[in-house]
C-alpha positions as CSV (number, residue, x, y, z in Angstrom):
1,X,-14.6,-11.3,-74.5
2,X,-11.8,-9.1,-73.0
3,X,-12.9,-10.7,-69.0
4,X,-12.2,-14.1,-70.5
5,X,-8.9,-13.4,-72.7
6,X,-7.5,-11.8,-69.0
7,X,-9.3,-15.0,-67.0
8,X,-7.1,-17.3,-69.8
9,X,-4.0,-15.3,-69.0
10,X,-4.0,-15.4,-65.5
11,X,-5.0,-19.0,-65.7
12,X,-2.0,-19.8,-67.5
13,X,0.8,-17.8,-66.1
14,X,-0.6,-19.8,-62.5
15,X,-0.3,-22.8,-64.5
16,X,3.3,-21.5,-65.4
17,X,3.8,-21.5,-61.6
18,X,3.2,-24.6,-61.0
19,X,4.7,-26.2,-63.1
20,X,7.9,-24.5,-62.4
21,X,7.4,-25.6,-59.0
22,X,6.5,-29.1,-60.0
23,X,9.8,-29.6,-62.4
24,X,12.0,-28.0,-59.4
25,X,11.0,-30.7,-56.8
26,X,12.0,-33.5,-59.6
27,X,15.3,-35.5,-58.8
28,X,17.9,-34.6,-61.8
29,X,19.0,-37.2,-64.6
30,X,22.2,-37.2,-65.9
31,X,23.1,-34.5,-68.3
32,X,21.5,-31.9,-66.4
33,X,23.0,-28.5,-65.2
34,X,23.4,-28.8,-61.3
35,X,24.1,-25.4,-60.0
36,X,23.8,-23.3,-56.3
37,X,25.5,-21.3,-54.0
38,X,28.1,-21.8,-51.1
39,X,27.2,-19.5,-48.2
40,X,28.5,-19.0,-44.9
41,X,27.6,-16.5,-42.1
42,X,29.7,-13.9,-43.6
43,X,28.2,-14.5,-46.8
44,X,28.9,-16.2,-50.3
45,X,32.4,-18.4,-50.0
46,X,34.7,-18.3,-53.0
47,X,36.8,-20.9,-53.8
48,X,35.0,-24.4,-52.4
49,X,35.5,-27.2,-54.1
50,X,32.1,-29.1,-55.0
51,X,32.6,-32.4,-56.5
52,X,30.0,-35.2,-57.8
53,X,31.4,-38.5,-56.2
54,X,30.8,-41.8,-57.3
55,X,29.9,-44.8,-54.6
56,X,33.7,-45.8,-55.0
57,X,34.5,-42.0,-54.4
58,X,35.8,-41.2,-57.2
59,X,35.2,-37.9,-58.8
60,X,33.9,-37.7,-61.8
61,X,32.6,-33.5,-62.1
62,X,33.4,-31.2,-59.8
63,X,33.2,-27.2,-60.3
64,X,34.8,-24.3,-57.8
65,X,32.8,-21.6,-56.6
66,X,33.3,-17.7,-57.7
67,X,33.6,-15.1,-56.1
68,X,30.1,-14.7,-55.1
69,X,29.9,-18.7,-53.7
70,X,27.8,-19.4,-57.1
71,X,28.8,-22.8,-58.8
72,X,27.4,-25.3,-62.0
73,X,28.3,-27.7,-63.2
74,X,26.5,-31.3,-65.3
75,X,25.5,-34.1,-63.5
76,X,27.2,-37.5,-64.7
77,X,24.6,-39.8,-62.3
78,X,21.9,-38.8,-60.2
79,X,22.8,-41.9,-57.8
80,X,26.6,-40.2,-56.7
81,X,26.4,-37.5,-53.7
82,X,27.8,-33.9,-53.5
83,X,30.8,-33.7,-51.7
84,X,31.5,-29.6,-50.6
85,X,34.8,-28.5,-49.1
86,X,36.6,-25.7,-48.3
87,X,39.7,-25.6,-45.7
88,X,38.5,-23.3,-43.0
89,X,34.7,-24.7,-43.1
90,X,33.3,-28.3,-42.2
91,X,32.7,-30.4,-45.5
92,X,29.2,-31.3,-46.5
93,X,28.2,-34.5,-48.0
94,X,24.7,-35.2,-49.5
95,X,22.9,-36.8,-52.1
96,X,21.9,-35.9,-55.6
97,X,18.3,-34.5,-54.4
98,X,17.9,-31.2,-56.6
99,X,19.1,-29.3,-59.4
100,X,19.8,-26.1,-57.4
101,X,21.4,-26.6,-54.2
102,X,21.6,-23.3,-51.3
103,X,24.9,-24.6,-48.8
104,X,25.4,-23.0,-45.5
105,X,28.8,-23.7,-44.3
106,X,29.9,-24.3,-40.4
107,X,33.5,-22.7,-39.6
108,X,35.7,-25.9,-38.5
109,X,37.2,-25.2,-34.7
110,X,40.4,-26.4,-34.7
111,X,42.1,-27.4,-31.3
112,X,45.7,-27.1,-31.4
113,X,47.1,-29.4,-28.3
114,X,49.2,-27.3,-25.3
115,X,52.3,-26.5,-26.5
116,X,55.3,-25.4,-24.2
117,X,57.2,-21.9,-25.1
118,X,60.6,-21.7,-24.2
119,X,62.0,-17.8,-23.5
120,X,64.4,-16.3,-25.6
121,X,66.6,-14.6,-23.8
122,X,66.9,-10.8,-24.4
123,X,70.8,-11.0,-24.0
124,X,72.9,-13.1,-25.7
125,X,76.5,-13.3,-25.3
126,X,78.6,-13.5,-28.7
127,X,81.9,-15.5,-27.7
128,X,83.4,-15.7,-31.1
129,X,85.7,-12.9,-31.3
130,X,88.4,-12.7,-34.3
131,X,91.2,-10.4,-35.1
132,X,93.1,-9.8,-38.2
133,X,97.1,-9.2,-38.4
134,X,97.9,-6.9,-41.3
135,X,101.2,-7.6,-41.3
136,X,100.1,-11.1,-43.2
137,X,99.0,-9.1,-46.1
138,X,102.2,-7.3,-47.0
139,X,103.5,-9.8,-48.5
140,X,101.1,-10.1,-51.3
141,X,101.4,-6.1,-52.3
């Protein structure tokens, strides 16, 4: 009797499993909690901006990571994309797949065109030179 009560239990905490695992790999519905984490190669990124964009790109939910690149917020149609963005990193766009999303961020190269610096000169004369007559003054005492 005790074999089959621990056969039973192990049976259904496997059954647990995969059901878990079944539920993760279905595409969200509106209403539902979409949540993840922002990474990069330094770790989690505070402070992106993840927005749930419409086909007219509109916004319509968008959350900001914490300090620890973790975000949530609810889905308003599983139809819109994920829009990620962050000033210093490349954004991401992709479509409403999963409820928990893992983002690696790329750091953005910027070029900056060939600019042309002019010296400053370590001496510079000061021609302005002014002097004061007292004498103007004495008549206001």
């Amino acid at each position: 009797m005790r074999k089959n009560k621990l056969i039973l239990s192990v049976l259904l905490l496997l059954s647990q499993a995969a059901l878990n695992i079944i539920i993760a790999q279905v595409r969200p519905v509106p209403g539902d909690m979409i949540s993840g984490i922002v990474i990069s190669d330094r770790g989690g990124l505070s402070m992106v901006t993840v927005t749930e964009r419409d086909a007219a790109d509109r916004i319509v939910a968008h959350a900001v990571t914490d300090f620890e690149g973790k975000f949530y917020f609810k889905l308003v149609d599983s139809k819109d994309r994920i829009v990620i963005n962050h000033v210093d990193y490349e954004t991401v766009d992709i479509p409403v797949g999963q409820a928990y999303l893992r983002i690696k961020m790329k750091l953005k190269v910027t070029h900056y065109p060939d600019s042309t610096a002019f010296p400053i000169p370590l001496r510079e004369a000061a021609g302005a030179v002014d002097t004061i007559d007292m004498s103007l003054f004495e008549y206001f005492i």
